[in-house]
N, C-alpha and C positions, 0 to 999 in steps of 0.2 A: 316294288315292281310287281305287287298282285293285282291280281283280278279276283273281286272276293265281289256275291252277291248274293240276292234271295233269302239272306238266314232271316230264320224264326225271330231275333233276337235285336243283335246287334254284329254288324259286316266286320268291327275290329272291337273288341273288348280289352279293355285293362279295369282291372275293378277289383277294389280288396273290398274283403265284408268282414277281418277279423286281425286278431295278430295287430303289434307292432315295427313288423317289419319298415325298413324304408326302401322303397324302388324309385328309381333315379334313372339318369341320362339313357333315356328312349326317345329312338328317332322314328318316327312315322313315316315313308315320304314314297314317291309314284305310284303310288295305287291308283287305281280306277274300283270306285266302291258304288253300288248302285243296290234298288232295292233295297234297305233292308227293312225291320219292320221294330220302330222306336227309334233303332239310331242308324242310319243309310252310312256313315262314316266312320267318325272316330268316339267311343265310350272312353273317356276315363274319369274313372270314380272312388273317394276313398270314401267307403262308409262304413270303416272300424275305425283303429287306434294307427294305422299305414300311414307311415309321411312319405306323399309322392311329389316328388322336383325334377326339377332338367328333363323336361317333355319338349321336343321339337317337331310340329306337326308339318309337313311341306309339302309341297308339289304334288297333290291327290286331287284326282279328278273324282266327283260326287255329286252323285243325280238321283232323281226321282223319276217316275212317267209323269207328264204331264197330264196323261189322259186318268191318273186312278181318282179312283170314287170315293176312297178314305170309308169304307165300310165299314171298318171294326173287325174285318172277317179276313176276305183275300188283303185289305192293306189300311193302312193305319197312318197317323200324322208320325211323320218319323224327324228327327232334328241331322242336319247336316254332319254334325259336332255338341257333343255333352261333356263337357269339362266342368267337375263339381267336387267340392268337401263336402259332402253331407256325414262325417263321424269328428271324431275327436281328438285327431293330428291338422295337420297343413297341406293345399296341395299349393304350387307355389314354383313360378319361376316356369310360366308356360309359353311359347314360343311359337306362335301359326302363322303362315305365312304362304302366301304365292300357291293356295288351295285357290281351285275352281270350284264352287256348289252352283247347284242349277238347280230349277223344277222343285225344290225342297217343298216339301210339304205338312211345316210347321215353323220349323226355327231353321236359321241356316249356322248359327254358331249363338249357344248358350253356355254364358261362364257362369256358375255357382260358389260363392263362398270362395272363389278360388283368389290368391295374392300374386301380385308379379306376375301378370297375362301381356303380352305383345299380340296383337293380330295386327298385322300389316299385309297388305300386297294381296288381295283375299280379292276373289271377283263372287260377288252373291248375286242370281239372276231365274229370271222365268219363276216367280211364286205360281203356284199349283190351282189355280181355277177354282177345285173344287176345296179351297181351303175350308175347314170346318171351325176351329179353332181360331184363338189367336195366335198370330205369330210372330216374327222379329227374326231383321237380316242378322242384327246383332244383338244380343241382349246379355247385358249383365246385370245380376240380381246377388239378394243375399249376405249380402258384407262384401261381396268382390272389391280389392283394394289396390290400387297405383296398375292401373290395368292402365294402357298403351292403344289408342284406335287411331291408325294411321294408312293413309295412302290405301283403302280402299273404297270399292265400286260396290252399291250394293241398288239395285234395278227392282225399283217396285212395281207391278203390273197389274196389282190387282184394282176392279175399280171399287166404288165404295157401296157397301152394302150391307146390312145390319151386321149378316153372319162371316161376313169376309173383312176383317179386323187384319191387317200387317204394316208394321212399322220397319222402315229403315235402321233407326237404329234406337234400341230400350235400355235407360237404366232404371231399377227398382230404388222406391225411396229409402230403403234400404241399404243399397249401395253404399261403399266408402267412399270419401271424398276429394279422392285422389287419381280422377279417373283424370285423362287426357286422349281428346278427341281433335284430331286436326286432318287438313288432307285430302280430307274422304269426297267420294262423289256419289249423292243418296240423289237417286233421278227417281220421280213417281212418272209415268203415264197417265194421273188422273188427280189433276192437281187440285183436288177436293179432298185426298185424302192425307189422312195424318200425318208427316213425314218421321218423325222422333217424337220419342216421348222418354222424357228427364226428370227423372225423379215422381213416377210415378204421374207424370203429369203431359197430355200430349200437346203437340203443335202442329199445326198446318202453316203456321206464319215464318216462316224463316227467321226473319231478321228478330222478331220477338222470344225466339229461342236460344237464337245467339248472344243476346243481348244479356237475359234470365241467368243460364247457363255458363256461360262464360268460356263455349267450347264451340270449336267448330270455325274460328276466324278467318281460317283459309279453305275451307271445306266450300264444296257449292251444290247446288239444285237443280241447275238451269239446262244442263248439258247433257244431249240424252248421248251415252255411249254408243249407241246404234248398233246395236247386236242383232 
């Protein structure tokens, strides 16, 4: 039940960089997180020897302005959510859930390396005009394994153009192959542009992604949420 904004940094930080400690059952949940600059929400990162588990991220409201310029200076492509292994334990057994992201302006939830992710019930909306980058409502990359995508909304807006690249929902061909996606409602505004991209590979075609893929069989496209 904070109100955290503005940092230099990252609005919630959990991040080991050393030690074998293990940190465990941490619940995230009513925040209103806005501004930040890299990570507008929630940082967690193990990039020593830390085995991090039982993370429950919920109920946080997390925005961008829609109006920033992504300078590199007053503001920067910041990610809704950064969930990642980049050391030499596990992180593992992640739990996101019934978060609002809006206006994000980069990624609205990227998992790294991470095992045992649930994102459910996640509303992702209003990508940032002046996107510079590429970006993604969802993306998993890295080795992410037996990760859960279910029952979310995630609202593409942007239209298509060289430098404004966003997918609904990314996995790296890297990824494990244990991922499960069902549910979901990935709406574009500009049905030219790419909706998912699986395995490193994109699709504008629905039915030819479902088909590839083998995910998404109750998931749909067609249905703008009307925000």
């Amino acid at each position: 039940d904070n109100i955290i904004h503005d940092s230099g940094r990252r609005n919630i930080s959990i991040n080991t960089y050393e030690g074998t400690a293990t940190v465990s059952n941490v619940i995230v949940e009513g925040n209103t997180l806005y501004h930040g600059f890299h990570t507008t929400g929630v940082d967690l990162d193990s990039s020593g020897g830390c085995t991090m588990t039982n993370f429950t991220i919920r109920n946080n409201l997390i925005y961008d302005d829609v109006t920033e310029t992504l300078d590199g200076v007053e503001s920067y492509p910041s990610m809704g959510m950064f969930i990642a292994n980049q050391g030499t334990a596990t992180v593992s057994n992640i739990y996101i859930y019934n978060n609002v992201i809006k206006n994000n302006t980069f990624k609205g939830i990227q998992i790294e390396n991470v095992s045992s992710v649930y994102i459910y019930n996640n509303t992702i909306y209003g990508v940032n005009p002046n996107l510079t980058a590429f970006g993604a409502g969802i993306l998993l990359s890295g080795g992410a394994t037996n990760a859960v995508v279910k029952n979310n909304i995630v609202y593409n807006n942007v239209v298509k153009t060289i430098d404004n690249v966003y997918f609904n929902f990314f996995t790296s061909s890297t990824t494990g192959s244990t991922v499960t996606s069902d549910y979901n409602l990935f709406y574009v505004t500009d049905p030219s542009v790419r909706i998912v991209d699986w395995k490193d590979v994109g699709y504008d075609n629905w039915a030819n992604y479902k088909s590839i893929s083998g995910q998404d069989a109750h998931s749909i496209i067609s249905s703008d949420p009307l925000f």
